[in-house]
N, C-alpha and C positions, 0 to 999 in steps of 0.2 A: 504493500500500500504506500503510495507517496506519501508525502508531508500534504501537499495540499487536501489530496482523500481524506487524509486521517484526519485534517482540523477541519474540514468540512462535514463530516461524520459526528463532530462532537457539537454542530451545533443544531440543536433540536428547534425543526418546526415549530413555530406558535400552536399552543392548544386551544384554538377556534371556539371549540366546543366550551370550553371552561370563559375563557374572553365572552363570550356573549353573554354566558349565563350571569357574567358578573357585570355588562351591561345592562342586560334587562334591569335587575336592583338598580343601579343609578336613575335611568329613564322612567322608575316606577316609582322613585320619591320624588317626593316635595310634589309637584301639579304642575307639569309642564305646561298644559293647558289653558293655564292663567296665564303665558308668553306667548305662547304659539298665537293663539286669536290675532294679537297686535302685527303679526305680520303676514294678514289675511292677504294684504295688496300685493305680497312677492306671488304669489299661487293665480292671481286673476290678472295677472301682468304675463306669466307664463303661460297659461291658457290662450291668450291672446297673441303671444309670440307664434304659436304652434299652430294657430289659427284654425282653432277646433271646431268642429262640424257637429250640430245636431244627428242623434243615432249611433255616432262613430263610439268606440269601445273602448275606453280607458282604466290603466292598469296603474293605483297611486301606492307606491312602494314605498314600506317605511314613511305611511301618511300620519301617524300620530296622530293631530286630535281635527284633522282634516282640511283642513286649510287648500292644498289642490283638491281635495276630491269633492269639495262642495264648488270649485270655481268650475270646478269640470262639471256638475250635476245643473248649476244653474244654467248652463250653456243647451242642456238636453241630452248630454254625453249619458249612455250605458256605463255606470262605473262602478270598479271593484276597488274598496280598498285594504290598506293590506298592513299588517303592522304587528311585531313580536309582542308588544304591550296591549295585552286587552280593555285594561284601563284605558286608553289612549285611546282608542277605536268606542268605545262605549262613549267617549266623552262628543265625540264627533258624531256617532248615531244620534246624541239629543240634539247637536248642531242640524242635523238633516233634518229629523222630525219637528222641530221650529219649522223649520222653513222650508216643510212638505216635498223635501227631495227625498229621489230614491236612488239608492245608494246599496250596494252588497256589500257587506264586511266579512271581512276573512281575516284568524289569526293566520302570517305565513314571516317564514324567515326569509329576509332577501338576499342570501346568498343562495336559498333552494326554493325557490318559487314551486307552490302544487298547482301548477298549470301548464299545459301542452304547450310548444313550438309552436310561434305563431299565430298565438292568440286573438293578439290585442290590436289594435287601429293606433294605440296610443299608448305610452308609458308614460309616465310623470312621477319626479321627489324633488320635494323640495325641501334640504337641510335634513335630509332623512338617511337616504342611500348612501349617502359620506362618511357616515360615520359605521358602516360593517369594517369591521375586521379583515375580512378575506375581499380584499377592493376589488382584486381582476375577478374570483369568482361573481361577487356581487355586479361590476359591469358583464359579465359573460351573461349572466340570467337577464338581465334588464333585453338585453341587445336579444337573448333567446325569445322569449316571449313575444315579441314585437313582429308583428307582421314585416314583410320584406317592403319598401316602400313604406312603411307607416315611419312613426315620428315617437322618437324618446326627448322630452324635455327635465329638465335639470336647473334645481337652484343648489347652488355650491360656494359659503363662503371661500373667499380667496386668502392664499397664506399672510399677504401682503395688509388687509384689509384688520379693523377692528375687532370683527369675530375670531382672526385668525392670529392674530398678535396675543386676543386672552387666552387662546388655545396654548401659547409659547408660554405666557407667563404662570396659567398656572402647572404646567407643565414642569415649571423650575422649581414648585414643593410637591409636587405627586408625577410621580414618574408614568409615563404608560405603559400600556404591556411591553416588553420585550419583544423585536421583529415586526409591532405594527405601525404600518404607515400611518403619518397623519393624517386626519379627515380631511384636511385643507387643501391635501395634495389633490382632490377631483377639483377642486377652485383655480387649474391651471391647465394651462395648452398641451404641455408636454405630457401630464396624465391620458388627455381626454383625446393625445394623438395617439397614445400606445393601446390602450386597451380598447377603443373603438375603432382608428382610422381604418385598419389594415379593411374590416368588417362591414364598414357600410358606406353609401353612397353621398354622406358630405356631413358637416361639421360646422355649424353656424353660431358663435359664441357674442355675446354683446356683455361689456362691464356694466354693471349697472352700482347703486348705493339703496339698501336698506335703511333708514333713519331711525335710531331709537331717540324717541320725546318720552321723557320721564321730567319729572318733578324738580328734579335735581341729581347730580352724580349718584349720594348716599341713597337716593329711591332707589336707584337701578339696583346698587349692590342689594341691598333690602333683599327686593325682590329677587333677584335673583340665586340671593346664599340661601331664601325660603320655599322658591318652586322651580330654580334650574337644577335637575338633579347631579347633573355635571360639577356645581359651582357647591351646590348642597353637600355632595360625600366628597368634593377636598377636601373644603373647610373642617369636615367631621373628623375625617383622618390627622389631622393635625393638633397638634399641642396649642394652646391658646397663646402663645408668642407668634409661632409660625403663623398660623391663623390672622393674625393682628395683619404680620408682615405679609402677606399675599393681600389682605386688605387694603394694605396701602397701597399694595405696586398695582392693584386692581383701581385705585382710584386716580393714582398718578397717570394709567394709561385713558383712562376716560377724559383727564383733563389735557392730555396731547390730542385729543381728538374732538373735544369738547369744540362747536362753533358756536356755542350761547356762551351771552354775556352777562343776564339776567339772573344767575344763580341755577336757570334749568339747567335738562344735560337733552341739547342734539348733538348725536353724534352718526354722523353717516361710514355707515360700515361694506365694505366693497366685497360683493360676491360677483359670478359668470352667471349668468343666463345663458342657458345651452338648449341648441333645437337639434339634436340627430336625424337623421332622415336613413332609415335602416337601409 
């Protein structure tokens, strides 16, 4: 056995299996739900990229508490949505039943979709699919599913961008699994050329800014050390010094992005909009 065999032999695959399971607990405390709502407008912006057709059939992966699969229902789309958190999906059924759309829900994991080749007229995530574990599996199913000629749309914070800078910083007191990629890394070109271009027929990205309006900096964090589950089991896992100090660098970074002057917090945070054309 060479040297290179042998040190490649000792480094064991990520356990996918176990990674999720220990996802799901994150995404299942605090009430994402209370955040997701606010960023209804990224999901009806993307509908509208994709230029979605009444009747056509859409597949919202990793939809949480639904935000595309109601932009997608108000349009007249057949849709299914889909999401490992049943909480998540229950929260988005009472979203539909307000406002008498109809909508199929299915618990499904989106690196193993339980659905045929070819499905769907349309796939959609947004802030969802970025974050599996097993990225090229997860884009292999997206792209499977999807009719030849239909359309996969994608919202995906960028590394560069707000979302993706807290992604770094709390990253510097909680480490993440070993071997997995960042979520952020779908929020670039060079991802979205390797695991899609070779595959389908074109690749249409536009930068856009999500705006978080809160009250002030200290609201956002509030809220979000109480219903981001991400931001919720850091914090948990730290010592209350540590705690304090991710505190701060979490509020120093709001205020390098902060464009209020008035004591609120807007701060515009850079993700991809993405239309694939299978």
């Amino acid at each position: 056995m060479t040297l290179t065999s042998s040190l490649k032999s000792q480094v064991a695959a990520p356990d996918y299996t176990a990674i999720k399971a220990k996802q799901q607990v994150v995404w299942s405390a605090g009430d994402y739900a209370r955040i997701g709502v606010t960023l209804q407008i990224v999901g009806e912006q993307l509908c509208e990229a994709m230029d979605l057709r009444a009747g056509q059939s859409v597949l919202d992966v990793a939809g949480g508490n639904g935000n595309a699969s109601l932009a997608a229902a108000r349009r007249f789309c057949k849709v299914v949505s889909t999401d490992y958190v049943e909480a998540l999906l229950a929260k988005s059924a009472r979203r539909a039943e307000a406002e008498g759309l109809a909508i199929d829900y299915q618990t499904a994991d989106a690196e193993n979709l339980p659905f045929a080749d070819a499905t769907f007229d349309n796939v959609i995530s947004t802030y969802g699919v970025m974050f599996t574990p097993n990225q090229g599996q997860a884009a292999a199913e997206l792209h499977r599913v999807c009719k030849p000629g239909g359309k996969i749309g994608l919202a995906n914070w960028t590394p560069t961008g707000f979302i993706g800078q807290l992604f770094k910083t709390v990253g510097r007191y909680v480490a993440p699994p070993a071997g997995v990629n960042s979520p952020a890394a779908w929020g670039t070109q060079d991802f979205l050329d390797a695991q899609f271009g070779p595959h389908v027929q074109a690749i249409e990205v536009q930068p856009r800014h999500f705006t978080f309006r809160y009250q002030s900096p200290q609201h956002w964090l509030d809220v979000f050390s109480t219903y981001y589950g991400p931001t919720l089991k850091a914090l948990e896992a730290l010592d209350a010094e540590a705690g304090q100090a991710l505190r701060a660098d979490i509020l120093a970074l709001i205020d390098a992005h902060n464009r209020a002057t008035d004591g609120t917090m807007v701060v515009p945070s850079e993700y991809l909009e993405i239309v694939i054309t299978s």
